[in-house]
N, CA, C and O atoms as a GROMACS GRO file, in nm:
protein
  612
    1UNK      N    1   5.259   4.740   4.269
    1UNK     CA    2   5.178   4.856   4.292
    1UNK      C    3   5.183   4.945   4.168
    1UNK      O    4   5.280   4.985   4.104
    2UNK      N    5   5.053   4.967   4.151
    2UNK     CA    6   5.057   5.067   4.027
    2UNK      C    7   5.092   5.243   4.073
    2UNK      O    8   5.107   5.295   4.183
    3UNK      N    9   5.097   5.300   3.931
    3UNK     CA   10   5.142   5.466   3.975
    3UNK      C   11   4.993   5.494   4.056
    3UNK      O   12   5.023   5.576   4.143
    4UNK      N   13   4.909   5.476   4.064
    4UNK     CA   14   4.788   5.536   4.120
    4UNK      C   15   4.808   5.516   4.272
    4UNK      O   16   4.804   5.599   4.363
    5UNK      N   17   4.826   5.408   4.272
    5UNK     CA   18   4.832   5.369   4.445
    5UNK      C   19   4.955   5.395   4.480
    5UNK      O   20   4.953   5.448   4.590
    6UNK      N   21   5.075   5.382   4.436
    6UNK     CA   22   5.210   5.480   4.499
    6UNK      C   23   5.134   5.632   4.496
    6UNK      O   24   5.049   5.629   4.585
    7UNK      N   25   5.132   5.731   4.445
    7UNK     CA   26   5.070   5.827   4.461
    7UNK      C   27   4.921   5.844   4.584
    7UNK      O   28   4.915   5.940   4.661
    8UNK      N   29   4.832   5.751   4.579
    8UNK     CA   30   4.752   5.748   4.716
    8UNK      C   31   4.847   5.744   4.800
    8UNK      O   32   4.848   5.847   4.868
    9UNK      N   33   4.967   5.636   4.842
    9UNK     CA   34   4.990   5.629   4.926
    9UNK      C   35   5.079   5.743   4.969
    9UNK      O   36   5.070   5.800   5.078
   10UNK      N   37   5.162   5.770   4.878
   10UNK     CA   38   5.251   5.894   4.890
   10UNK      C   39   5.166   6.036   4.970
   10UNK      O   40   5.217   6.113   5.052
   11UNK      N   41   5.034   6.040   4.920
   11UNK     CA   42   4.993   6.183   4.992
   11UNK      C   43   4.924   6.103   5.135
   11UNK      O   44   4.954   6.155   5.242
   12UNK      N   45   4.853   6.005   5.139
   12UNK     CA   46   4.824   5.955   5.259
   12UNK      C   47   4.952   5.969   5.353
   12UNK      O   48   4.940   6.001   5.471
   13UNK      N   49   5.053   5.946   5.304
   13UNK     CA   50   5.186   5.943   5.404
   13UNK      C   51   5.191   6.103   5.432
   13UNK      O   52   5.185   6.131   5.552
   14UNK      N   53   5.203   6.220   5.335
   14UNK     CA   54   5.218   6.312   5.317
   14UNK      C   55   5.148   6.395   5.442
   14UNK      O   56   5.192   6.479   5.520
   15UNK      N   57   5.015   6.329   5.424
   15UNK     CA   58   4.911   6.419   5.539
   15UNK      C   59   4.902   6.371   5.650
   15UNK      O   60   4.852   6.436   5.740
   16UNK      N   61   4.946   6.252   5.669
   16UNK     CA   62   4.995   6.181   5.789
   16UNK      C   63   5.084   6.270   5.855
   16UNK      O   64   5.053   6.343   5.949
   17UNK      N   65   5.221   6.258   5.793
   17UNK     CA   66   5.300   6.344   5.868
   17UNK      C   67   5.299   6.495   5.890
   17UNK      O   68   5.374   6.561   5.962
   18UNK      N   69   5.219   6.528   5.828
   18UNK     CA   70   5.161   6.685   5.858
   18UNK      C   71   5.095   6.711   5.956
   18UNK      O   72   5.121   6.799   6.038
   19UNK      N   73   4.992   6.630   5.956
   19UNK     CA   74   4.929   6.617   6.079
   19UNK      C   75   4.987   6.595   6.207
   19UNK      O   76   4.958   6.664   6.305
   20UNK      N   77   5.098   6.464   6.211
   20UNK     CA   78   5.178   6.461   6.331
   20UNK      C   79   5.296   6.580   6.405
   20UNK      O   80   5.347   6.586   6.517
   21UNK      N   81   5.308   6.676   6.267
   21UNK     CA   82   5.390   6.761   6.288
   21UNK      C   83   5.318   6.849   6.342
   21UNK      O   84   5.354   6.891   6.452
   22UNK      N   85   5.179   6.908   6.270
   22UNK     CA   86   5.097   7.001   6.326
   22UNK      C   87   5.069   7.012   6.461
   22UNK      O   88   5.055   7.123   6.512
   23UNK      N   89   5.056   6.872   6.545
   23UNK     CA   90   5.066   6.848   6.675
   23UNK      C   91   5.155   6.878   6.768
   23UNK      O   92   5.152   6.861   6.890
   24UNK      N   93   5.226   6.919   6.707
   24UNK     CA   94   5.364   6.964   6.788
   24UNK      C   95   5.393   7.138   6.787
   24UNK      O   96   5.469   7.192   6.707
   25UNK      N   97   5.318   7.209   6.890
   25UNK     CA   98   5.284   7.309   6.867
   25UNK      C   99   5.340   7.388   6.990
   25UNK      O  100   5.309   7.390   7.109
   26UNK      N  101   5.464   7.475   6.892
   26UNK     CA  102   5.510   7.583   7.006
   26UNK      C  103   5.466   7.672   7.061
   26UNK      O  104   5.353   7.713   7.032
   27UNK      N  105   5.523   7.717   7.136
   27UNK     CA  106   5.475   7.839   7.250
   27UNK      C  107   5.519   7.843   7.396
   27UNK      O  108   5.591   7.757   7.447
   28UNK      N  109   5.468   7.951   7.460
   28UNK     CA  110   5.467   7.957   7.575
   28UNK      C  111   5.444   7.875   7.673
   28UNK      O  112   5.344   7.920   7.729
   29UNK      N  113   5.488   7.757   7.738
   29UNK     CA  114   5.422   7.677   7.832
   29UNK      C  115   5.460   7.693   7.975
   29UNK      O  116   5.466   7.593   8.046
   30UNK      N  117   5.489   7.819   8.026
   30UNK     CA  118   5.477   7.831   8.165
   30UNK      C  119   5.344   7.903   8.173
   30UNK      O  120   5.315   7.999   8.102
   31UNK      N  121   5.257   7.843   8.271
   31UNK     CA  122   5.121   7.871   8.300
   31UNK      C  123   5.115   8.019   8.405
   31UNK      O  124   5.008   8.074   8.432
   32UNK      N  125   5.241   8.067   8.454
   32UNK     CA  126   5.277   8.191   8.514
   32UNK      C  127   5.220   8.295   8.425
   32UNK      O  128   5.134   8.377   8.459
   33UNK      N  129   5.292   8.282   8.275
   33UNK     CA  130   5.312   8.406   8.172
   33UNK      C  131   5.161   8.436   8.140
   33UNK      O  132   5.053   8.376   8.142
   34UNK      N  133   5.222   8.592   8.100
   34UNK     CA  134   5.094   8.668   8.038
   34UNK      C  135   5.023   8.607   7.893
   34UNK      O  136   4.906   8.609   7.853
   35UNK      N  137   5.147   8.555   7.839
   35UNK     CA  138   5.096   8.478   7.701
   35UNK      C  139   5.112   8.343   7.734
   35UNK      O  140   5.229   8.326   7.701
   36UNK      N  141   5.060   8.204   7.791
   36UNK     CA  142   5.081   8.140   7.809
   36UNK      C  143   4.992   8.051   7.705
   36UNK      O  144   4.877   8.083   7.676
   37UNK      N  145   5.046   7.956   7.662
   37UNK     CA  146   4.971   7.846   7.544
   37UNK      C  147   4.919   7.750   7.545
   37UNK      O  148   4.973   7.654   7.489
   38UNK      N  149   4.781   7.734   7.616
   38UNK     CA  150   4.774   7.598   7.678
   38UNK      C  151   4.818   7.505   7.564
   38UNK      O  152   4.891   7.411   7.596
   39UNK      N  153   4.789   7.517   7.452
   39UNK     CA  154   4.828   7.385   7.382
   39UNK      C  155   4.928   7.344   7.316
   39UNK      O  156   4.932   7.235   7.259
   40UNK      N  157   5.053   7.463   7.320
   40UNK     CA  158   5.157   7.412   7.320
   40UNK      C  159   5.221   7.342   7.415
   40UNK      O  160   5.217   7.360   7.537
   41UNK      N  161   5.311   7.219   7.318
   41UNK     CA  162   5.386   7.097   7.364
   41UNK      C  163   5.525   7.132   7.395
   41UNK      O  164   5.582   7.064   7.480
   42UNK      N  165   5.583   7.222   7.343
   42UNK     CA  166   5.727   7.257   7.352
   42UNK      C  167   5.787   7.407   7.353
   42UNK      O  168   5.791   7.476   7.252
   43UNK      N  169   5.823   7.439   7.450
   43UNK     CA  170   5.871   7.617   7.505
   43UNK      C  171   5.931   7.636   7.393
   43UNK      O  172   6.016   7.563   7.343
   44UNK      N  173   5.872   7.773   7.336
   44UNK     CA  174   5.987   7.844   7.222
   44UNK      C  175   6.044   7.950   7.258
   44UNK      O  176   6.110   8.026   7.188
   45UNK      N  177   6.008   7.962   7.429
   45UNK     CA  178   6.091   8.063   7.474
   45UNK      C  179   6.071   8.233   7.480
   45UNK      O  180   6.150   8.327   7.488
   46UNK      N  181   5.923   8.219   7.471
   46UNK     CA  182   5.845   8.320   7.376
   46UNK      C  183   5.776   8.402   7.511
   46UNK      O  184   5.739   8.518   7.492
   47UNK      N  185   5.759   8.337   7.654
   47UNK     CA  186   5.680   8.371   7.759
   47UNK      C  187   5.716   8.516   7.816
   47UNK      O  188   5.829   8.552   7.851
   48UNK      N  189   5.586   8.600   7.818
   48UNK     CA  190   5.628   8.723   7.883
   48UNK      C  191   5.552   8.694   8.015
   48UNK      O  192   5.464   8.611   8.039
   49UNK      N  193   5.621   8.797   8.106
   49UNK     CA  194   5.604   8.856   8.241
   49UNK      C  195   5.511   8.973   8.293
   49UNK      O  196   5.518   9.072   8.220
   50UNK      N  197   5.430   8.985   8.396
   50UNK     CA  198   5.369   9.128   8.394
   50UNK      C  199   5.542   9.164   8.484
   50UNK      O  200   5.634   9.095   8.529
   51UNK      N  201   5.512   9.295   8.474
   51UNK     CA  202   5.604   9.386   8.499
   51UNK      C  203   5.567   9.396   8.720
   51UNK      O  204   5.471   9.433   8.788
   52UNK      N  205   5.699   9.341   8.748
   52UNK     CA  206   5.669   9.375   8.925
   52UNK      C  207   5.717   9.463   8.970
   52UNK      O  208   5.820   9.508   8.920
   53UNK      N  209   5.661   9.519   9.081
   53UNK     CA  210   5.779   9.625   9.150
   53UNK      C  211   5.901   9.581   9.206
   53UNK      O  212   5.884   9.486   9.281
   54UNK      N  213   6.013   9.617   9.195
   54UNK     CA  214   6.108   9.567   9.203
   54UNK      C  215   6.155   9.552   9.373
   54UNK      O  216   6.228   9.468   9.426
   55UNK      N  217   6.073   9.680   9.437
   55UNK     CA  218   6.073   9.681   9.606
   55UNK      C  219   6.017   9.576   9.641
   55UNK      O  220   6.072   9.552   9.748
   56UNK      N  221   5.931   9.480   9.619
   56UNK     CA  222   5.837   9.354   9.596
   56UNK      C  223   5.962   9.264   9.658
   56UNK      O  224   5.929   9.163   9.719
   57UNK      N  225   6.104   9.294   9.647
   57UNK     CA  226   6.169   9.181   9.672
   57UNK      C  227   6.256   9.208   9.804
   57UNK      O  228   6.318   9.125   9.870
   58UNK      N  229   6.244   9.344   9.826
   58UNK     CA  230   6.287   9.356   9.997
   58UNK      C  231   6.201   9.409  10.111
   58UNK      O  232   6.229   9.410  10.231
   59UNK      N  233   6.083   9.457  10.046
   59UNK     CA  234   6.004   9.497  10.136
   59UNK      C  235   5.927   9.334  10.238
   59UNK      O  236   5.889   9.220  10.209
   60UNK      N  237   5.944   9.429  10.379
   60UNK     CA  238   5.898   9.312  10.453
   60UNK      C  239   5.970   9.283  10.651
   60UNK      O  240   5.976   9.399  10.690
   61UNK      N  241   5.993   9.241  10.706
   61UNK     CA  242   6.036   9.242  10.867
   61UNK      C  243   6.160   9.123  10.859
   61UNK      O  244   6.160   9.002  10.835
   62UNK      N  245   6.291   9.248  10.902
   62UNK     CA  246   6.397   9.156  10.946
   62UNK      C  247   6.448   9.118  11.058
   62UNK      O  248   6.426   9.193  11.154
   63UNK      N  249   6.517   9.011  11.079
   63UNK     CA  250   6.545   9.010  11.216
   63UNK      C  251   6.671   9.039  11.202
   63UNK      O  252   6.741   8.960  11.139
   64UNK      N  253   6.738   9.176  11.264
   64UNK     CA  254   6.858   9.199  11.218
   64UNK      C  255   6.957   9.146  11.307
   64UNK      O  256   6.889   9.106  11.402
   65UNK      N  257   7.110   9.114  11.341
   65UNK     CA  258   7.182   9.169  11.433
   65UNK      C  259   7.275   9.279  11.385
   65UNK      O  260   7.336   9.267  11.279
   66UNK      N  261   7.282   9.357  11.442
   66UNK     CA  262   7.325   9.498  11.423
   66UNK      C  263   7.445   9.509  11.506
   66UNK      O  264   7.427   9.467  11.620
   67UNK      N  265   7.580   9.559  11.477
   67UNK     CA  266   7.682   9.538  11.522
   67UNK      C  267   7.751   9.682  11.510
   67UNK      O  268   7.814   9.711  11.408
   68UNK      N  269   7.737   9.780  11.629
   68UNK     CA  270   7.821   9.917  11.593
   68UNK      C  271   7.976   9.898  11.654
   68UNK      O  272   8.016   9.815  11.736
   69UNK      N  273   8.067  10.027  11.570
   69UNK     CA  274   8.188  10.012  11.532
   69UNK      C  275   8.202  10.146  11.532
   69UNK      O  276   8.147  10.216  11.447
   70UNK      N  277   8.287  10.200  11.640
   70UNK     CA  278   8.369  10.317  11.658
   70UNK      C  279   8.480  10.324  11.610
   70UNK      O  280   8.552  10.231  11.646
   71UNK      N  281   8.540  10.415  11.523
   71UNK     CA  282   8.671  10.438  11.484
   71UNK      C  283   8.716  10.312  11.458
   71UNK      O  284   8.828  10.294  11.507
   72UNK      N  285   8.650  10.168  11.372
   72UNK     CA  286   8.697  10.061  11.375
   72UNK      C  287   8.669   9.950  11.466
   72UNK      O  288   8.660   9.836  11.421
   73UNK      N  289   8.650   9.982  11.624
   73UNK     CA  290   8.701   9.906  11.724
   73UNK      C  291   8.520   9.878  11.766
   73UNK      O  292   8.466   9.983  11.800
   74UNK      N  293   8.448   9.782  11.767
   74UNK     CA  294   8.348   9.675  11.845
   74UNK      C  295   8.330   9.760  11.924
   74UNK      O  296   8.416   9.806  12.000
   75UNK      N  297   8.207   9.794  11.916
   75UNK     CA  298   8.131   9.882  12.058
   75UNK      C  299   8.017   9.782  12.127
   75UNK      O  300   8.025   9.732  12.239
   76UNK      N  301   7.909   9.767  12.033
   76UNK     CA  302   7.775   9.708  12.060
   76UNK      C  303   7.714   9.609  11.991
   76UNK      O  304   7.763   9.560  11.889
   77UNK      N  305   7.629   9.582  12.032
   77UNK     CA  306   7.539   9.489  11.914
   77UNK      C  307   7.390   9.474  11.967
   77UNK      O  308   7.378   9.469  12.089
   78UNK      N  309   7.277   9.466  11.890
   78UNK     CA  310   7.178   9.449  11.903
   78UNK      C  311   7.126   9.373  11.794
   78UNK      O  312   7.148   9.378  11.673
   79UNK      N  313   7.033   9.286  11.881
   79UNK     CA  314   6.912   9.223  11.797
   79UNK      C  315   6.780   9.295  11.766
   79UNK      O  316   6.739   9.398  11.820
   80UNK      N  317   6.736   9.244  11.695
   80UNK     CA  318   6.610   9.335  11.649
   80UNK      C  319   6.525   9.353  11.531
   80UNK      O  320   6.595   9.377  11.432
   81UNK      N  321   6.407   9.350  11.508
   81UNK     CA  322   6.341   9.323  11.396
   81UNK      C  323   6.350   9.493  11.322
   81UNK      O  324   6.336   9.588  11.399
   82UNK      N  325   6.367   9.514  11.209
   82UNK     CA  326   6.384   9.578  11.092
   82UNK      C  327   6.269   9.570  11.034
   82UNK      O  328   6.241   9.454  11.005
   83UNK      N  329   6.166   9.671  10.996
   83UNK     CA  330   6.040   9.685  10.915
   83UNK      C  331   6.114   9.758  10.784
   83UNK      O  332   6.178   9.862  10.799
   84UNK      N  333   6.098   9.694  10.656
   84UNK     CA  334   6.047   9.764  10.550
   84UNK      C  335   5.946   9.787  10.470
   84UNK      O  336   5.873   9.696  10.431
   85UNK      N  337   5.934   9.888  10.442
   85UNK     CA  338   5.809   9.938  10.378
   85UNK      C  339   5.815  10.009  10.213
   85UNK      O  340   5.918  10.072  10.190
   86UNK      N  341   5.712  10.002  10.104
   86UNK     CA  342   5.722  10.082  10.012
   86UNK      C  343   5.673  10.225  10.044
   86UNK      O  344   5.574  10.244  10.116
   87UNK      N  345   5.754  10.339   9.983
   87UNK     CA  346   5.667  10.474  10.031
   87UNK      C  347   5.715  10.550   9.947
   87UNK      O  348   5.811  10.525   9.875
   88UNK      N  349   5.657  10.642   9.950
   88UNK     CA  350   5.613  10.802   9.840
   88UNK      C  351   5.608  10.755   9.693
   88UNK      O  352   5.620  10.636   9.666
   89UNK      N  353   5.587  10.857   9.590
   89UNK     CA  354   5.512  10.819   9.456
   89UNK      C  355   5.634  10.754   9.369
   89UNK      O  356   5.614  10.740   9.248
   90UNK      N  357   5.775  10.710   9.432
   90UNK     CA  358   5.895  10.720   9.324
   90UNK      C  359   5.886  10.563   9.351
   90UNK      O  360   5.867  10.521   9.465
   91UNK      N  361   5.898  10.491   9.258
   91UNK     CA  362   5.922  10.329   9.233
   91UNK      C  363   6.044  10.292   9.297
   91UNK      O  364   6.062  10.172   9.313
   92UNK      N  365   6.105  10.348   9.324
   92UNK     CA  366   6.262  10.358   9.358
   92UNK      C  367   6.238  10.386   9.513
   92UNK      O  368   6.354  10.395   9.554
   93UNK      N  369   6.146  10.408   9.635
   93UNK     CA  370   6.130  10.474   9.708
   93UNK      C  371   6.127  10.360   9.789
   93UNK      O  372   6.076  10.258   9.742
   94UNK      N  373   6.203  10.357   9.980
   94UNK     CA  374   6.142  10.251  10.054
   94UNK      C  375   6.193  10.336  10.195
   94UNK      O  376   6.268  10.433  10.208
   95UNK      N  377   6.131  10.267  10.274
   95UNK     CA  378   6.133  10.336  10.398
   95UNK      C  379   6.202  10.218  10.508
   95UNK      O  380   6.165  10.101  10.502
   96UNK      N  381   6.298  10.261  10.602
   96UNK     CA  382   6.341  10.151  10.646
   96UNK      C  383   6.330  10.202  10.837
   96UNK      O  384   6.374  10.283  10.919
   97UNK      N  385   6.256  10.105  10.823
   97UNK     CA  386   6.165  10.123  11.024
   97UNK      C  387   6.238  10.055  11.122
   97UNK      O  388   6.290   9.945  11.108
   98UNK      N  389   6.240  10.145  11.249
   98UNK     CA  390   6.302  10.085  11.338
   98UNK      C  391   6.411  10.043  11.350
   98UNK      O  392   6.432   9.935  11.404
   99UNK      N  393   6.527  10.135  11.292
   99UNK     CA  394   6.645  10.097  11.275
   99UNK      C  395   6.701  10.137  11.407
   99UNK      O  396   6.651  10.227  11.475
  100UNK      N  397   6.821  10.057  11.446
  100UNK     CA  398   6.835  10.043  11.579
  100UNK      C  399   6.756  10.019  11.679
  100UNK      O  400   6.799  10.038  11.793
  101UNK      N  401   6.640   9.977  11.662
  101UNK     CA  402   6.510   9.916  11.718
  101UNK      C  403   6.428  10.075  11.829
  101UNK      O  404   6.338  10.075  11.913
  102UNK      N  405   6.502  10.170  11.780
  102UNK     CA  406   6.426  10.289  11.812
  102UNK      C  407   6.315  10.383  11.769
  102UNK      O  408   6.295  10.499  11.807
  103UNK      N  409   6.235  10.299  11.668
  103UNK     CA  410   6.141  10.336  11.618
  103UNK      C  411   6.116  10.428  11.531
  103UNK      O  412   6.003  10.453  11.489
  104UNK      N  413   6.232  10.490  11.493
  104UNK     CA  414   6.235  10.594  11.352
  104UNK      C  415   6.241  10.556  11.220
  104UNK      O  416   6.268  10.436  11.206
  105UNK      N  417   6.226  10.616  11.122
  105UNK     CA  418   6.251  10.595  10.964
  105UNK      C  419   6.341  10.634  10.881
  105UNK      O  420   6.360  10.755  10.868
  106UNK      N  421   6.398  10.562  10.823
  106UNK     CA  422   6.467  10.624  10.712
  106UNK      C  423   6.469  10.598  10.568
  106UNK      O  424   6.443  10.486  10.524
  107UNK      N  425   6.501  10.703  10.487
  107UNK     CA  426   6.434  10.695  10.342
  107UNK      C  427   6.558  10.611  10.318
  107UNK      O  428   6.652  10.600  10.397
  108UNK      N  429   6.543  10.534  10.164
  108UNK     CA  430   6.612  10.456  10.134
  108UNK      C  431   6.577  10.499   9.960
  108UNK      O  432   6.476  10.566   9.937
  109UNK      N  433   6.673  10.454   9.843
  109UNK     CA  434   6.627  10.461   9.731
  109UNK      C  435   6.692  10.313   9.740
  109UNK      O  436   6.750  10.251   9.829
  110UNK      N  437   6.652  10.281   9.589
  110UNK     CA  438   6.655  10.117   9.537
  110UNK      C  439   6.676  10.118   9.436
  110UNK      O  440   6.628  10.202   9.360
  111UNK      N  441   6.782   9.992   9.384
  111UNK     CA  442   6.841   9.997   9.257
  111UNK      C  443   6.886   9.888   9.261
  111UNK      O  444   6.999   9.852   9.294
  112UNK      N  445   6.718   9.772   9.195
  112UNK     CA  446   6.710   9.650   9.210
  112UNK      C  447   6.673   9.622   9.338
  112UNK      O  448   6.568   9.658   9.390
  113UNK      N  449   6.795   9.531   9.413
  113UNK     CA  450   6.797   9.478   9.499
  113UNK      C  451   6.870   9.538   9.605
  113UNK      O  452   6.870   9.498   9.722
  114UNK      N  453   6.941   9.648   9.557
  114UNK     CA  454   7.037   9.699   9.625
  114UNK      C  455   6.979   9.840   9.670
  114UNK      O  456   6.883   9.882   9.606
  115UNK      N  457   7.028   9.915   9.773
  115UNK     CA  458   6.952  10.019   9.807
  115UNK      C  459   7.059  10.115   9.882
  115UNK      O  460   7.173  10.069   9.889
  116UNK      N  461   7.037  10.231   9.934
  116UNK     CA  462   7.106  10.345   9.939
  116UNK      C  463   7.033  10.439  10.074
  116UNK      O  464   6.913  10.464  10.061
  117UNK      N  465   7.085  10.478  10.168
  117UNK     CA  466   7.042  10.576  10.250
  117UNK      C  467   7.125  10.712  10.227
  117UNK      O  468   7.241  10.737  10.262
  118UNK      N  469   7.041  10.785  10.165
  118UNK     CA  470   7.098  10.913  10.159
  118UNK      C  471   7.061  11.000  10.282
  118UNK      O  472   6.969  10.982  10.362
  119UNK      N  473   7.162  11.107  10.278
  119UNK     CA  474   7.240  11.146  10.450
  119UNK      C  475   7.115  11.212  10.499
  119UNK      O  476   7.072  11.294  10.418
  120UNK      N  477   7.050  11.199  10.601
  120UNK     CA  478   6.961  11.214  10.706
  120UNK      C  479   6.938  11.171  10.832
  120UNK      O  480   6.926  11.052  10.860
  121UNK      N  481   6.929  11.274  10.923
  121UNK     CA  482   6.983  11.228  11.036
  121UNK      C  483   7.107  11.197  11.106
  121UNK      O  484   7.124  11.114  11.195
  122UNK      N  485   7.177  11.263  11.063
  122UNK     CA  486   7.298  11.240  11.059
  122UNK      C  487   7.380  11.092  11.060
  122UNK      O  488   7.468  11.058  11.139
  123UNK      N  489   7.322  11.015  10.948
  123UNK     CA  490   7.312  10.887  10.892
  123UNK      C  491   7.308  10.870  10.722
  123UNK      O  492   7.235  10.939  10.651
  124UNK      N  493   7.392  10.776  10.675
  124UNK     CA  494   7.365  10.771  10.520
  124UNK      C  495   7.458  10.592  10.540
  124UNK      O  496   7.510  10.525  10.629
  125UNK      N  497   7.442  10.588  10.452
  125UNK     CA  498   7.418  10.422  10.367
  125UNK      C  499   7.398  10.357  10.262
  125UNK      O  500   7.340  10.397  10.161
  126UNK      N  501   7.487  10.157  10.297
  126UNK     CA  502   7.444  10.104  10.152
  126UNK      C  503   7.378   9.964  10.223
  126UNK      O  504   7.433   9.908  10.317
  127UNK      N  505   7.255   9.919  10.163
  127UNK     CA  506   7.275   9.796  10.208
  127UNK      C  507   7.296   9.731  10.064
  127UNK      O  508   7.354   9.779   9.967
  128UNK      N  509   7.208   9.564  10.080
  128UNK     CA  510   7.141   9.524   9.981
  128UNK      C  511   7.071   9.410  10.018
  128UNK      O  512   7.089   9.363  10.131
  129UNK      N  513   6.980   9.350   9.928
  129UNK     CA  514   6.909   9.212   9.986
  129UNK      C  515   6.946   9.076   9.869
  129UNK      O  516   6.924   9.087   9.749
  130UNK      N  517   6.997   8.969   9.923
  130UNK     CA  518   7.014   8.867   9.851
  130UNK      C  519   6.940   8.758   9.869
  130UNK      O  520   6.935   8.727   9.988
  131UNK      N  521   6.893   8.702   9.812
  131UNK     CA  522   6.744   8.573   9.853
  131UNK      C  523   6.696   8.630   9.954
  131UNK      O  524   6.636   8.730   9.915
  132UNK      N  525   6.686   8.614  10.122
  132UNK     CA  526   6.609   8.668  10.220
  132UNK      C  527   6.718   8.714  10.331
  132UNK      O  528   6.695   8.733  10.450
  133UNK      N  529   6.870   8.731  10.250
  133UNK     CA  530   6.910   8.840  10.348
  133UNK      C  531   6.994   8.943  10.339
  133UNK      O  532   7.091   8.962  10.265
  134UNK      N  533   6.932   9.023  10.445
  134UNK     CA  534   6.999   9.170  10.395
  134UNK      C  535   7.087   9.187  10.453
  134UNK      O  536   7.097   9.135  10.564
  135UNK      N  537   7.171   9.255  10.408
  135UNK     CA  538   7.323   9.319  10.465
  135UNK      C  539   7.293   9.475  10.442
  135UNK      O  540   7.226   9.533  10.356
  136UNK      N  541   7.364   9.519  10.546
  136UNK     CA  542   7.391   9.685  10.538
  136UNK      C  543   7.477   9.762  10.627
  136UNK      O  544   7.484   9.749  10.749
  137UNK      N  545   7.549   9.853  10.545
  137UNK     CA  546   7.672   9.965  10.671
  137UNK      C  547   7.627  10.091  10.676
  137UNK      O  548   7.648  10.152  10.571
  138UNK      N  549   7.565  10.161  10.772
  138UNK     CA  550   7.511  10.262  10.792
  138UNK      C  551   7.589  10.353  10.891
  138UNK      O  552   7.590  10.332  11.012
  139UNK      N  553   7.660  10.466  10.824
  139UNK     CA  554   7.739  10.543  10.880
  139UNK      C  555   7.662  10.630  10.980
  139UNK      O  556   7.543  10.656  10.962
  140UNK      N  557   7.738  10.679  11.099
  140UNK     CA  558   7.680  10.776  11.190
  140UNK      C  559   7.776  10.874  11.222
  140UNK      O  560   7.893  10.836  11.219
  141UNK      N  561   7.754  10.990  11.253
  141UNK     CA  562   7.833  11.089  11.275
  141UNK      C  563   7.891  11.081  11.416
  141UNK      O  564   7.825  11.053  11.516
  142UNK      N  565   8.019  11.110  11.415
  142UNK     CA  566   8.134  11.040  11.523
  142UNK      C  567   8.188  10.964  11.505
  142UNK      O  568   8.232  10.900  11.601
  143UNK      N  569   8.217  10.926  11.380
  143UNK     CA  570   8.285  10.795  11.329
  143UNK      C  571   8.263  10.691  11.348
  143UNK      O  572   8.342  10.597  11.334
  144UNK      N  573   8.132  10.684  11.389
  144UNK     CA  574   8.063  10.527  11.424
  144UNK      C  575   7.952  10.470  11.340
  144UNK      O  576   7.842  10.523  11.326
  145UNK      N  577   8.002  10.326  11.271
  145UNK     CA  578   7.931  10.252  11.140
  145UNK      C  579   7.884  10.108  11.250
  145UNK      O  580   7.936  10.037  11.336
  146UNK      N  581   7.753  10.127  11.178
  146UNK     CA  582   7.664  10.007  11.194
  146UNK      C  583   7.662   9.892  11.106
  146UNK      O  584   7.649   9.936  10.992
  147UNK      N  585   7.668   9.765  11.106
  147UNK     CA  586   7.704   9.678  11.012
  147UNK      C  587   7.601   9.575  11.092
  147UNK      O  588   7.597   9.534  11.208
  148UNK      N  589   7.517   9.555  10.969
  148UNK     CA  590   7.378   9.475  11.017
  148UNK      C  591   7.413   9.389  10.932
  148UNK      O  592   7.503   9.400  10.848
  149UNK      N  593   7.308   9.255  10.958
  149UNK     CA  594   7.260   9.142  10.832
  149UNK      C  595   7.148   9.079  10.950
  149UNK      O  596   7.146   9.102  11.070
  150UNK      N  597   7.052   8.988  10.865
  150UNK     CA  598   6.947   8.951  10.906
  150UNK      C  599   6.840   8.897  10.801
  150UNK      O  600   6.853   8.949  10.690
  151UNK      N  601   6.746   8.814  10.812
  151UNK     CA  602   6.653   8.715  10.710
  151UNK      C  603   6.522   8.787  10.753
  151UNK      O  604   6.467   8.853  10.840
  152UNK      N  605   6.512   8.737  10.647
  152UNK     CA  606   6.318   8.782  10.619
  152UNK      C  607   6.281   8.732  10.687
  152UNK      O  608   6.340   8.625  10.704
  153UNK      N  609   6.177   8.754  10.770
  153UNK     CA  610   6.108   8.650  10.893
  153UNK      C  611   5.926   8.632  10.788
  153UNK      O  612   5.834   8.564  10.834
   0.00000   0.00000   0.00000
């Protein structure tokens, strides 16, 4: 082979493999994301998210059992579906229905997944929600705590 044709072949090889490399094109490839790439071949890890409300992950109807506790000692228990709801203008804001299956509300704040009843009604609280179930101890005046858990229905 002469220098002419080593040199053809050298850039023929050259643009060959450029080309095969060019094909291999990163990006985003979850079809979820806001930037998603259809024609990238390989995740660079690059994929953004729209932004969710974070109540998005407990709002919704539980089936609780609810278990009250005097001074320690087993009083009661009830079954019963649990409504949550998002409410007022604070992102942080949820409303928790029908607690004790008596049809009232109570405010709740949120932090994540986890949430908070501040004292109303002569009631205050912590729960939280993990995959689809919630736990929570909701104090009452007289020394009597409610200790719920229950799944998303």
């Amino acid at each position: 082979m002469n220098k002419r044709s080593l040199a053809i072949a050298a850039i023929t090889g050259m643009c060959s493999a450029f080309m095969f490399v060019s094909c291999k094109k990163d990006g985003c490839t979850d079809a979820a994301a806001t930037n998603y790439e259809e024609k990238a071949k390989k995740d660079d890890g690059s994929c953004k998210y729209a932004v969710t409300d974070s109540r998005d992950q407990i709002v919704g109807n539980y089936l609780i059992t609810d278990s009250v506790f005097v001074g320690g000692v087993f009083s009661e228990q009830k079954v019963y579906v649990l409504q949550v709801t998002k409410g007022g203008t604070k992102k942080d804001t949820l409303y928790i229905n029908n607690f004790w299956n008596e049809g009232g509300s109570l405010q709740a704040i949120t932090a994540g997944t986890n949430f908070s009843i501040p004292s109303q009604t002569g009631l205050s609280g912590l729960g939280k929600v993990t995959g689809s179930t919630m736990t929570f101890t909701i104090e009452q005046g007289g020394g009597s705590e409610h200790k719920g858990k229950g799944t998303k229905q």
